[in-house]
C-alpha positions in Angstrom: -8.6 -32.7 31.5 -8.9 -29.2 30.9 -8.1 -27.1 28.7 -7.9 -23.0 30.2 -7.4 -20.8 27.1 -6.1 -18.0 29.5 -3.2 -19.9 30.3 -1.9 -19.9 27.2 -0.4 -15.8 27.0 0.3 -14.1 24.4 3.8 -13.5 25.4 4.2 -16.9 25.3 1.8 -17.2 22.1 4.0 -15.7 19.9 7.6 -16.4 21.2 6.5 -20.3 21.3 7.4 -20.8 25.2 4.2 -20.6 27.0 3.0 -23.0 29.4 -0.6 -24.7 30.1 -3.1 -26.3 32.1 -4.4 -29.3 30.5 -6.8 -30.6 32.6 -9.6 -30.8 30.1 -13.6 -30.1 30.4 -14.8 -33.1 27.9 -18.0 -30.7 28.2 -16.0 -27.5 27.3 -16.6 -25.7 23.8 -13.0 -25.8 23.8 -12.5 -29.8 24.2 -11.9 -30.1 20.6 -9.2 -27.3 20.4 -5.9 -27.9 20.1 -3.7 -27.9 23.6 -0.5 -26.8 22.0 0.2 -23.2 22.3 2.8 -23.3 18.6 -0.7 -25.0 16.9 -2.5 -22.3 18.1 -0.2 -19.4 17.0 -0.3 -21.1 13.4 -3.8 -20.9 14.1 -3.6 -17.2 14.0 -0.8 -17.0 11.5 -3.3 -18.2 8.8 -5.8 -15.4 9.9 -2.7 -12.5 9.9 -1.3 -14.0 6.6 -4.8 -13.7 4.9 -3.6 -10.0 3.4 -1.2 -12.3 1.0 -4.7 -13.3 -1.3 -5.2 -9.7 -1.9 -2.4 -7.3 -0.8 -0.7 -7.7 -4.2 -1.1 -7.0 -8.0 -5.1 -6.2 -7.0 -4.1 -3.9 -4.9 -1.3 -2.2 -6.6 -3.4 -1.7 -9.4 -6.8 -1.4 -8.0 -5.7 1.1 -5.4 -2.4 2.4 -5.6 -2.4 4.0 -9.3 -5.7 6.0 -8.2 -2.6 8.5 -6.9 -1.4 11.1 -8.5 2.2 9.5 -8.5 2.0 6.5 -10.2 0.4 5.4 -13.7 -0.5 2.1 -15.6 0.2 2.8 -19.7 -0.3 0.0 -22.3 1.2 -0.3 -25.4 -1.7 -0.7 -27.0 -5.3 -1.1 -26.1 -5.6 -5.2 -26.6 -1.6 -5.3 -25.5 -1.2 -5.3 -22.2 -4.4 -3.4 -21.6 -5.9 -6.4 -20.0 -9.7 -4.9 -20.1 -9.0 -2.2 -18.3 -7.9 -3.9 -15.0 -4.8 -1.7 -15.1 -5.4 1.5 -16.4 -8.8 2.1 -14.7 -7.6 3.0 -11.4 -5.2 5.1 -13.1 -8.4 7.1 -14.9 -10.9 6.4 -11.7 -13.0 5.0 -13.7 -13.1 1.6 -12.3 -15.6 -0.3 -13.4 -17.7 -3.8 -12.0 -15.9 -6.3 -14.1 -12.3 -4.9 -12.8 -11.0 -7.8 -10.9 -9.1 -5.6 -8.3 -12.8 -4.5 -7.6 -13.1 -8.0 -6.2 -10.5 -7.7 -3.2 -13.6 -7.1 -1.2 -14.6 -10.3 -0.6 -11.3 -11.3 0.3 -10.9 -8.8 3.1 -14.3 -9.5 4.6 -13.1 -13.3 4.4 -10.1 -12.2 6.5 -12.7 -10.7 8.9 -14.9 -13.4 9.2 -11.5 -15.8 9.7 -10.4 -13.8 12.4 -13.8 -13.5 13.8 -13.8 -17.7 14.5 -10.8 -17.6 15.6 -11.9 -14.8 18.0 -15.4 -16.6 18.8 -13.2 -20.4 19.2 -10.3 -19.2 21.5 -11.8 -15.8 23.2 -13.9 -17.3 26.2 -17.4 -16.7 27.4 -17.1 -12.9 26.2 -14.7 -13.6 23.0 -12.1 -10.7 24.4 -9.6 -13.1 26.4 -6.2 -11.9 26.2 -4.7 -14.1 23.8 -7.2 -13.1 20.5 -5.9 -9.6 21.3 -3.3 -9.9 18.2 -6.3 -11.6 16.2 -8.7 -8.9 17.0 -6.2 -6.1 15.9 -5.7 -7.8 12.5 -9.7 -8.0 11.9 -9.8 -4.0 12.8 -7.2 -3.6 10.2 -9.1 -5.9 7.3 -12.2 -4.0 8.2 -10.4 -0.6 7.5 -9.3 -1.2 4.1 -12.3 -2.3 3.5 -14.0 1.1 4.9 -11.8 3.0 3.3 -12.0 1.5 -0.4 -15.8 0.9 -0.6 -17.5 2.6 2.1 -20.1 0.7 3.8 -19.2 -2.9 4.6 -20.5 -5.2 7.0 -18.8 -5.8 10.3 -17.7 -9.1 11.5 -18.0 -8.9 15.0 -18.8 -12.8 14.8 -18.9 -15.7 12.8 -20.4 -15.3 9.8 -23.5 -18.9 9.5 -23.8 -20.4 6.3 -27.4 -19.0 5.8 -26.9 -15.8 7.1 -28.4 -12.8 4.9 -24.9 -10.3 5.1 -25.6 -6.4 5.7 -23.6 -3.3 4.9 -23.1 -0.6 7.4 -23.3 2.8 7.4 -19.4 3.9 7.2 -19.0 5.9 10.3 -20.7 2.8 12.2 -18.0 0.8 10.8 -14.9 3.7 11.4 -16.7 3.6 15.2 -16.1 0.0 15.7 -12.6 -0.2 14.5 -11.8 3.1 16.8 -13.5 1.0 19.3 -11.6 -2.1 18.9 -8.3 -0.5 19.1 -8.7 1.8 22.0 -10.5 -1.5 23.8 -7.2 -4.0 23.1 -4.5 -1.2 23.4 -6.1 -0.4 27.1 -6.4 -4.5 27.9 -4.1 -6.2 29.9 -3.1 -10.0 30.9 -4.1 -11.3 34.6 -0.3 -10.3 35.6 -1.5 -6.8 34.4 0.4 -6.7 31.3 -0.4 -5.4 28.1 -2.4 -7.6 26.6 -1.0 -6.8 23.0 2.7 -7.7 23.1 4.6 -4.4 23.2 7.9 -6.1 21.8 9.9 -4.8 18.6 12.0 -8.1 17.4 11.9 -11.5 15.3 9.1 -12.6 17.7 6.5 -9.9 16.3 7.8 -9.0 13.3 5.2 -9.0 10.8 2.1 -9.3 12.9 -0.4 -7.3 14.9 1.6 -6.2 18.1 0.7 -2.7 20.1 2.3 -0.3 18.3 0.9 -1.9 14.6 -2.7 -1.1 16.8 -1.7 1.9 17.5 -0.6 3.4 14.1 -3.7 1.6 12.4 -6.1 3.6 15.3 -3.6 6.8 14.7 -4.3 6.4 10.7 -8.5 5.9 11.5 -8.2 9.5 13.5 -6.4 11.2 10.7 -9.3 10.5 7.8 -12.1 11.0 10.7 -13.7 13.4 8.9 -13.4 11.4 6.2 -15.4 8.5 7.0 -17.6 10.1 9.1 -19.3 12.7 6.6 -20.6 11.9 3.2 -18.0 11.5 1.0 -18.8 13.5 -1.6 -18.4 16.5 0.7 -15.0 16.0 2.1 -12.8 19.2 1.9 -9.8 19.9 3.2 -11.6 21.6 5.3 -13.4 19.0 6.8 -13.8 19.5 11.0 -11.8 16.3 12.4 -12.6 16.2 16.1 -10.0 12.8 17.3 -6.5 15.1 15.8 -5.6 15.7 19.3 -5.9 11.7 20.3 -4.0 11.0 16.4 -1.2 13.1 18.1 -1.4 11.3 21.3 -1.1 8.1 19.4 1.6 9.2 17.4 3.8 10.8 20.5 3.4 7.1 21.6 4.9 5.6 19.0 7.7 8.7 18.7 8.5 8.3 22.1 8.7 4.3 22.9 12.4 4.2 22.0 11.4 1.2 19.5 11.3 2.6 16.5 13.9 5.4 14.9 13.6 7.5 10.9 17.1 7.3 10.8 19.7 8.0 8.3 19.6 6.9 4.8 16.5 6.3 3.1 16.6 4.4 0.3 18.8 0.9 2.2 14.9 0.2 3.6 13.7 -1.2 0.9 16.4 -3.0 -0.2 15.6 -7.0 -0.8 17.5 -7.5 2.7 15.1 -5.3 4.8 13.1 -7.0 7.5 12.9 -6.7 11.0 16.7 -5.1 10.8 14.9 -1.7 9.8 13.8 0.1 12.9 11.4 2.5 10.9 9.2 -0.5 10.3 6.0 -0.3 12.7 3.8 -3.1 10.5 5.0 -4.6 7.4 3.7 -6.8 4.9 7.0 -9.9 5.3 7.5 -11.4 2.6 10.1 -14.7 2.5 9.2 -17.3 -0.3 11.5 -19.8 1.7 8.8 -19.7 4.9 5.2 -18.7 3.0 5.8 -19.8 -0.3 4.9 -16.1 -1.9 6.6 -13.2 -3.2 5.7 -9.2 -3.1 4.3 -7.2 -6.1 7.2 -7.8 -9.1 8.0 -4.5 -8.4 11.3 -4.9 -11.5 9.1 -5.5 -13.9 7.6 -2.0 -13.6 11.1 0.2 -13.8 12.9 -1.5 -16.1 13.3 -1.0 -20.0 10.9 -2.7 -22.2 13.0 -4.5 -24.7 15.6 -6.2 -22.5 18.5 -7.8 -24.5 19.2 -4.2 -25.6 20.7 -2.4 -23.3 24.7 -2.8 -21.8 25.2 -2.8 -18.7 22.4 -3.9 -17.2 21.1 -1.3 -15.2 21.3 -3.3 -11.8 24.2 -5.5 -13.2 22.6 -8.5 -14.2 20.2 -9.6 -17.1 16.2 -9.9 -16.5 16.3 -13.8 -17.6 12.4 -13.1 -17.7 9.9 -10.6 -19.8 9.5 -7.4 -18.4 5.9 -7.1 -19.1 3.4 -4.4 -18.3 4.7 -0.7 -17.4 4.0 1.4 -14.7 5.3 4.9 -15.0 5.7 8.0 -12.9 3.2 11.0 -13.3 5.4 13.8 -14.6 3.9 15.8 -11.7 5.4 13.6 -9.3 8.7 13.3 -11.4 9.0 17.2 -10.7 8.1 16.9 -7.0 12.0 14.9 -6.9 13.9 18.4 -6.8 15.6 18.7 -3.7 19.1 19.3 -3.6 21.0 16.6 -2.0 17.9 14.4 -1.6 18.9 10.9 -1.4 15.2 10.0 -2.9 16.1 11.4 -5.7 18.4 8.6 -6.7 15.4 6.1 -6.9 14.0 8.1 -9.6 14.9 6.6 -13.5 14.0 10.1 -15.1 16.6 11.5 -18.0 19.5 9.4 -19.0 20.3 6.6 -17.1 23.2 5.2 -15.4 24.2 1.9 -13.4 23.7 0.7 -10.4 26.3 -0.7 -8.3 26.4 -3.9 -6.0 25.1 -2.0 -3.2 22.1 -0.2 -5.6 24.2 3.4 -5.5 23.8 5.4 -9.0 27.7 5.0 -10.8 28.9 7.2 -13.7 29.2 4.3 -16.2 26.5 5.0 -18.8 23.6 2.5 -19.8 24.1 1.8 -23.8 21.1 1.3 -26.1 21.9 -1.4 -29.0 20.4 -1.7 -32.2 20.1 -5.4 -31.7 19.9 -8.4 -28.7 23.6 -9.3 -28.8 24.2 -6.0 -28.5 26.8 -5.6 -31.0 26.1 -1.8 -32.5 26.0 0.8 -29.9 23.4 3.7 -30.2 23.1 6.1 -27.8 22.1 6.0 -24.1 19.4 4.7 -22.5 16.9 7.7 -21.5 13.4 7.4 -19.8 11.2 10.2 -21.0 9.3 12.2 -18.3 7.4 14.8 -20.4 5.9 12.4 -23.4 2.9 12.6 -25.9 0.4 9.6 -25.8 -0.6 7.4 -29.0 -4.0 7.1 -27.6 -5.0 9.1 -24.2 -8.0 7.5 -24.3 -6.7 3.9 -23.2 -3.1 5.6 -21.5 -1.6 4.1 -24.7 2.5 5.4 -25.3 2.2 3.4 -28.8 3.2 0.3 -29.9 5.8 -2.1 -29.4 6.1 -4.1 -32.4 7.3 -1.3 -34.6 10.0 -1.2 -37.1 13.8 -1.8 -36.2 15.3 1.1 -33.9 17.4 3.5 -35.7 18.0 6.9 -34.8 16.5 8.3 -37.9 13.0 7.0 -36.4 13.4 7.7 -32.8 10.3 10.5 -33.4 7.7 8.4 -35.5 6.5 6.3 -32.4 9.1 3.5 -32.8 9.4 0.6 -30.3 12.6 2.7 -29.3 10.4 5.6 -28.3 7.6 3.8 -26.6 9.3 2.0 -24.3 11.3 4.9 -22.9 8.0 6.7 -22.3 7.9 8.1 -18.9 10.0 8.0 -15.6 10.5 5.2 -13.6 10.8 4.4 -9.8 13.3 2.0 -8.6 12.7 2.0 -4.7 12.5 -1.8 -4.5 15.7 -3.2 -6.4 15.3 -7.2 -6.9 18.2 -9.3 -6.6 19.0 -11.7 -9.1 18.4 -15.3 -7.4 14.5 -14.0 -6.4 13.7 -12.5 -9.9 15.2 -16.1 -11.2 14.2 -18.5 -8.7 10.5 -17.5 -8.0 8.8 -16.1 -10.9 9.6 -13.0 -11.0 8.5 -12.6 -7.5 10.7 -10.2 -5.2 11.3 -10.8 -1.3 11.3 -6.9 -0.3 9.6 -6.6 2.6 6.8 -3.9 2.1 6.0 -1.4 5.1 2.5 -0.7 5.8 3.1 1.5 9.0 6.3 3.4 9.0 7.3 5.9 11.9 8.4 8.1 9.2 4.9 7.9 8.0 3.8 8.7 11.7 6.2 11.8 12.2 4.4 13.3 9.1 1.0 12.3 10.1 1.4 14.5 13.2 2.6 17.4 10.9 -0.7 17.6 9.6 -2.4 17.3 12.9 -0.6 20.5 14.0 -1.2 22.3 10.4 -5.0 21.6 11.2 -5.3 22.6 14.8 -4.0 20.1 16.6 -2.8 21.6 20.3 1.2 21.4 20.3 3.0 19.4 22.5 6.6 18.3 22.8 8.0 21.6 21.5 7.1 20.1 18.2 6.3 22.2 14.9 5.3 21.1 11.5 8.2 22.2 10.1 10.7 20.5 12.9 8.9 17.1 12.2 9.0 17.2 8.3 12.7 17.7 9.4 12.9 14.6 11.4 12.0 12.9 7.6 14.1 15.2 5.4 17.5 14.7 7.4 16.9 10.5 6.8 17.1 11.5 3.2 20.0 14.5 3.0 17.3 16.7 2.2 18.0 20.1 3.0 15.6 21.5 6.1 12.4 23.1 6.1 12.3 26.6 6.8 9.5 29.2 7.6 6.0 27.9 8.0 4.9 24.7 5.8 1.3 24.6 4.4 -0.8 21.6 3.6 0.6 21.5 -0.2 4.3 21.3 1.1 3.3 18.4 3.5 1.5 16.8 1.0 4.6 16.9 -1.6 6.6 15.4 1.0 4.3 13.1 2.0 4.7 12.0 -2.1 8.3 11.8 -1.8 8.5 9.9 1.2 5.8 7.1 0.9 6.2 6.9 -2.9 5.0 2.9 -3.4 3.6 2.7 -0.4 -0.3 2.6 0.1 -1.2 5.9 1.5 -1.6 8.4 -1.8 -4.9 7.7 -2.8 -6.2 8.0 1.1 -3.3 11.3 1.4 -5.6 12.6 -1.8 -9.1 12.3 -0.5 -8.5 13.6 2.8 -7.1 16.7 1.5 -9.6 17.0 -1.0 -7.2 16.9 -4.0 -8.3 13.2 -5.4 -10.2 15.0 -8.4 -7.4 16.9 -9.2 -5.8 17.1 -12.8 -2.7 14.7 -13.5 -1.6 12.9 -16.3 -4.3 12.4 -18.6 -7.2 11.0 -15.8 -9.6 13.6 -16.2 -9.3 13.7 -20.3 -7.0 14.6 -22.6 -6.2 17.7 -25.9 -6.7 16.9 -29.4 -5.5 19.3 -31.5 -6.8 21.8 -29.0 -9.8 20.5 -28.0 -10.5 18.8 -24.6 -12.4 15.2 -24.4 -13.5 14.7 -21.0 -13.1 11.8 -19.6 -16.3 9.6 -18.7 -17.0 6.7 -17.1 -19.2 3.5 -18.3 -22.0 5.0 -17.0 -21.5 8.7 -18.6 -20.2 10.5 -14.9 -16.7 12.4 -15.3 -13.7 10.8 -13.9 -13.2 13.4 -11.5 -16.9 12.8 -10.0 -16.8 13.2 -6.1 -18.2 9.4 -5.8 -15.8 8.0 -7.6 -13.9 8.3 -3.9 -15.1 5.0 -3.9 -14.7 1.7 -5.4 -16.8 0.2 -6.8 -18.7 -3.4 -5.6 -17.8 -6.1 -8.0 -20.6 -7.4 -10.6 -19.8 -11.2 -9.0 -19.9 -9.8 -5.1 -24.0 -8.2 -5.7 -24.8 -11.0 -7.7 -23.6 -13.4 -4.3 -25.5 -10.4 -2.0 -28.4 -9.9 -3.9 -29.7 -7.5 -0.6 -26.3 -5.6 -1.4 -26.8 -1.8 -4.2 -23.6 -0.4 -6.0 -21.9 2.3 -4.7 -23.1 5.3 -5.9 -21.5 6.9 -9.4 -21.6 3.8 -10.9 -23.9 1.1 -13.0 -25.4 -1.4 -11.7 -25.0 -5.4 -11.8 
């Protein structure tokens, strides 16, 4: 028997139908693999599924709080400060012992997964058809991996036990993914076929299809400059030579029929979203049923500190489970919500706050602040507090939380009251009761990596930095594709790069583009909230990192290697801008 890997098609691969040949080659390096084409797509499940280990709580806080959005606050240093882990991405000043730091090693073991899988099931030259999907998925792990820490190695095989690992320059790197992509997106099958399955439904929901390669390659083209010049000297100026193929890419994905913005924003990332939402390219699917795992616990992070004393529950149930850690908005961002009519406004807990219904709309029916958990003596209502003093900058402490009883008579003395109303709040992902309950506080929102929305901007920016036109298409009459989802009232006149950028925040708010939107602009260094240091009594303390740079230093652009990864790749430096091992 025989066992011919290109009979098995992807088509087939990943709807579960296809047929093979099985006469098999006892001599064959593929006599041990499995002959059933359903064994082999969970084969290359595992490898796409690998971003659960570290596209979570690492991330969120290693990555997503560098923004100028969001912001990790303890009450406390020692309470909830969690040595740093938290806050430091919030101050960029990461550090080596920062577990998020760590997420490294996971992506690169999501490369060298996907590169066996590659080398097992890919034939003589490892590019057969059917590790098209697999191939996709290692070009994404290799970019986040680019992107957060600069040179990396590349996996283009199977990684031997004893083999000493390198790094590569970044723009090597950014040149093999580019490569990668444009090579899969142009293969096809033996029936001439895409090799990449160009299907939108159940079947490739969730993993690497043709349009996921195509918005990863589109997102590599829109921070060339970035990762092909020395970071420290990326401007917004930077030349970027690949804009014109990022606009092809995206006119691709605008024009497939596939994939729609549409109307009303905030229902996508309801706990119900999936494959239903057509303005999902790639998304991170999350059902505990099927994989066992929830998302990031994104309730935890909106709601009000001390639950038991508020009435009526803000989404209309009780959290049966501590709300701990916050995560506030940046009142710059806060501000940046000021559209009238805006339907993303809604998803912002800023100023007093009122109920959600059933269906997550804002109702008139007032949330009540008690002074005690039966909630017996009304106070006042509940109010989230934009513009706030810290009780130490230093550590993005908003005071403590064990404080006397609530009264209003101590309201201003830096009462538990006080601190856990500190700062805004952003409820885009709404739990539901049963997953909150059921799975430790885990949610089951799907979370979109590649969004056409995302895409319709993305070309914006092309055309506001040279890109040639085409389709009749403007910068303003794209940001207008986005704005009508929401009820946003249209752009008019000419839009620069700032008013891109602030729509870029309000649109992709909790998603994992800010800190990449920042440095390609060449706003990462930029002052917001207290990051780069903080007033005393007039005076300004800069802020400085373990080793004595300033927060805002032009290296800090990228993470730093964790102490436990250069202690396992002794042949491995730090990244520059920070200490050593």
């Amino acid at each position: 028997m025989k066992l011919y890997i290109k009979g098995l098609i992807l088509s087939g691969l990943l709807a579960g139908t296809a047929c093979t040949d099985l006469d098999v080659d006892l001599e064959n390096k593929y006599a041990e693999l499995p002959d059933n084409p359903m064994v082999i797509e969970g084969e290359f499940n595992a490898v796409y599924r690998n971003l659960h280990g570290w596209f979570g709580r690492d991330f969120d806080e290693g990555v997503m709080y560098q923004g100028d959005d969001l912001m990790a606050v303890c009450y406390t240093q020692g309470n909830y400060y969690d040595d740093g882990r938290a806050i430091n991405g919030s101050i960029h000043c990461l550090t080596l012992d920062n577990w998020n730091c760590k997420m490294l090693d996971d992506i690169m073991a999501g490369c060298n997964e996907a590169s066996k899988r590659i080398a097992n099931y890919g034939g003589p030259t490892f590019d057969d058809p059917i590790v098209a999907p697999v191939r996709a998925i290692r070009a994404y792990y290799h970019f986040w991996g680019m992107d957060l820490f600069g040179d990396i190695p590349i996996y283009d095989h199977p990684t031997a036990a004893d083999e000493v690992i390198v790094r590569r320059p970044r723009a090597e790197v950014a040149q093999f993914i580019a490569d990668e992509l444009e090579a899969i997106l142009a293969q096809t099958k033996e029936d001439g076929t895409p090799a990449l399955s160009q299907a939108n439904d159940v079947t490739t929901y969730g993993k690497p299809n043709y349009w996921m390669a195509c918005a990863l390659l589109a997102k590599v083209y829109l921070n060339w400059g970035v990762y092909t010049n020395p970071i420290t000297e990326v401007t917004a100026d930077t030349p970027n030579p690949k804009l014109n193929r990022c606009v092809e890419l995206c006119n691709e994905l605008m024009n497939c029929g596939l994939f729609e913005v549409g109307t009303g924003y905030r229902k996508k990332f309801f706990p119900d979203n999936g494959q239903n939402i057509k303005d999902f390219i790639y998304a991170y699917q999350v059902d505990h049923a099927d994989f066992k795992t929830g998302t990031k616990t994104w309730m935890r992070w909106y709601y009000y500190k001390l639950k038991g004393q508020i009435k009526p529950q803000i989404f209309g149930w009780d959290v049966s489970q501590s709300t701990a850690g916050t995560r506030i908005l940046t009142p710059e961002a806060v501000a940046k919500f000021n559209l009238p009519g805006d339907e993303r406004n809604e998803m912002i807990l800023s100023g007093k706050v009122f109920q959600f219904d059933n269906n997550y709309n804002v109702t008139d029916v007032p949330v009540m602040l008690y002074t005690d958990d039966a909630c017996t003596t009304e106070m006042f209502q509940l109010e989230f507090i934009p513009e706030f003093e810290w009780d130490d900058p230093s550590v993005l402490s908003i005071g403590s939380e064990s404080a006397p009883g609530c009264t209003p008579r101590n309201i201003r003395n830096g009462t538990a009251l006080l601190n856990s109303r500190k700062g805004a709040r952003c409820a885009k992902y709404p739990a539901k009761q049963a997953d909150y309950d059921n799975y430790g506080r885990e949610q089951e929102n799907d979370y979109p990596i590649f969004r056409l929305a995302d895409i319709v901007l993305m070309k914006a920016e092309c055309l506001l930095r040279g890109a040639t036109p085409v389709d009749g298409d403007t910068p303003a009459s794209l940001m207008n594709i986005v704005r009508r989802c929401s009820g946003a009232p249209d752009v008019t006149g000419n839009p620069t790069i700032q008013d891109l950028m602030d729509e870029r925040l309000r649109e992709l708010i909790e998603e994992p583009w800010r800190r990449n939107d920042l440095i390609r602009n060449g706003m990462f260094e930029n002052d917001w909230g207290a990051k780069n240091g903080w007033y005393v009594d007039g005076v300004w303390h800069e802020r400085l990192a373990p080793d004595g740079t300033p927060a805002r230093d032009k290296r800090h652009r990228l993470m730093p290697l964790h102490r436990l990864t250069l202690e396992a790749n002794t042949n491995w430096s730090q990244n520059p801008g920070y200490q050593g091992i």
